[in-house]
N, C-alpha and C positions, 0 to 999 in steps of 0.2 A: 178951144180950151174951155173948160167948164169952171163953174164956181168953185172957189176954194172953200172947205167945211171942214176940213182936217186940220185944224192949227197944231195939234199933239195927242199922244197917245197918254199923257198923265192925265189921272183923274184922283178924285179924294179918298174913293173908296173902291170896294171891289164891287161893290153895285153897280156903280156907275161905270166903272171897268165893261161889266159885263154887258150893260145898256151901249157902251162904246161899242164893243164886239157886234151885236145886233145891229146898232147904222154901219158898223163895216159891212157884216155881209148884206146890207141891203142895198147896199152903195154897189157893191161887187156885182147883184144882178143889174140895177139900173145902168151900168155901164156896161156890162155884158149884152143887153137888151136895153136900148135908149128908150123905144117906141113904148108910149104908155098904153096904147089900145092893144097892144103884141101881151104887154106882162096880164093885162086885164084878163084876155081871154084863155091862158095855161094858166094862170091862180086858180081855178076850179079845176082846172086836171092834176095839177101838183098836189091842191090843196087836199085832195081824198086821195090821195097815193101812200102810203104808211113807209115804201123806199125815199120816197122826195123827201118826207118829211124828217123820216132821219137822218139822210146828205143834208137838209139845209141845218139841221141840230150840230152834223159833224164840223160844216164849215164855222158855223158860231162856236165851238169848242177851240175850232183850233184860233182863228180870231181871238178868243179870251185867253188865251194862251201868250200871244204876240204881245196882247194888254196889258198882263199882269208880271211879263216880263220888262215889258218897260218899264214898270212900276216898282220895281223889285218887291214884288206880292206882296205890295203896303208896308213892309217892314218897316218900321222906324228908328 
């Protein structure tokens, strides 16, 4: 079992919302791929991919989606 980092999906703002979104899907690769010498060496094949780099935009989108629903899109 790994460390706990997810205490909730509330946050104060949609900023922070969307910085939430960004350690999800980064969480999502490093459990996907635990090995940090594995993620090291595909970061320079992803990183110059223009396809990667919009999948990892789409998965952050949808992430901030999940966020701002929990949050009921800051409404007050």
């Amino acid at each position: 079992m790994s460390e706990q980092w997810l205490t909730s999906l509330i946050t104060d703002d949609a900023q922070q919302g969307y910085e939430l979104a960004i350690k999800l899907s980064r969480m999502g690769v490093k459990y996907t791929q635990p090995s940090d010498e594995v993620r090291g060496k595909l970061r320079p094949v992803y990183g110059e991919d223009a396809n990667s780099l919009i999948a990892s935009s789409q998965v952050i989108a949808i992430n901030f989606q999940t966020v701002s629903a929990a949050n009921n899109y800051w409404r007050k």
